[in-house]
C-alpha positions in Angstrom: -154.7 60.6 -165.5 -154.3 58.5 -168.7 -156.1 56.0 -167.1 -158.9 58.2 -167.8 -157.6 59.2 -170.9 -157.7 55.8 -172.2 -161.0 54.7 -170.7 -163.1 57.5 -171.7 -165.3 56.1 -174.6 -165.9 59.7 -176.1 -162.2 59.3 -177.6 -161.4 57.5 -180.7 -158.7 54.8 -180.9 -156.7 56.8 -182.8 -155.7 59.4 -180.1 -155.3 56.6 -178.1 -152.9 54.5 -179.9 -150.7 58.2 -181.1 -150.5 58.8 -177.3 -149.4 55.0 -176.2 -146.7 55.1 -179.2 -145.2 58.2 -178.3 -145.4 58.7 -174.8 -145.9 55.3 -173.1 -143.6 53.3 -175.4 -140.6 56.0 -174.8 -141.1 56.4 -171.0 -141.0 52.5 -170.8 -138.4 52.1 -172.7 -136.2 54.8 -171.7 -132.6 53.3 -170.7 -134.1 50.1 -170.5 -130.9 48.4 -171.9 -129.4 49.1 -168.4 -132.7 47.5 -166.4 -132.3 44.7 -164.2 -135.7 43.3 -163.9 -137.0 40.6 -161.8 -139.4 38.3 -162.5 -142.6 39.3 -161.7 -141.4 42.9 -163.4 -140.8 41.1 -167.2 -144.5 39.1 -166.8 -146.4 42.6 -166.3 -144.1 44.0 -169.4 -145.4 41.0 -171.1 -148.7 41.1 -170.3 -148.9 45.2 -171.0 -147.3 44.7 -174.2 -149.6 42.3 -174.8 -152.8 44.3 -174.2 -150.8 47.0 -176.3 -150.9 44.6 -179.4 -154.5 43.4 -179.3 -155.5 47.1 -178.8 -153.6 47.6 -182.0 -154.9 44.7 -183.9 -158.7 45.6 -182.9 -157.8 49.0 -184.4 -156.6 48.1 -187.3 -159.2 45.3 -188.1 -162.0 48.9 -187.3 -159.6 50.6 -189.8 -160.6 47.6 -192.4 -164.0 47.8 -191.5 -164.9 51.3 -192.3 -162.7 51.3 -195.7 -159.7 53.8 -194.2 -157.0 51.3 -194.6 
């Protein structure tokens, strides 16, 4: 479902972001002190965060562009 959400090109970037900062970040996060993670587990939290932080950066550079920043 927010695959969709996140992939559908008639929403702006700024839904997009609101929803990964307040949903996705918390669920991920949630009790994560007491994780024991292998691995394999901490390379695809890497590499999501990752995509997370260029998705950001491309936002804010648009944000720049059209003088809203």
């Amino acid at each position: 479902m927010l695959k969709n959400f996140f992939i559908n090109k008639n929403i702006s970037k700024k839904p997009k972001l609101r929803q990964k900062n307040t949903t996705i970040d918390k669920t991920l996060t949630y009790a994560s002190e007491i994780w024991i993670l292998t691995k394999t587990e901490r390379k695809h939290i890497r590499i999501f965060e990752r995509k997370c932080i260029e998705f950001q950066a491309q936002y804010m550079t648009l944000k720049k562009k059209i003088g809203a920043y």
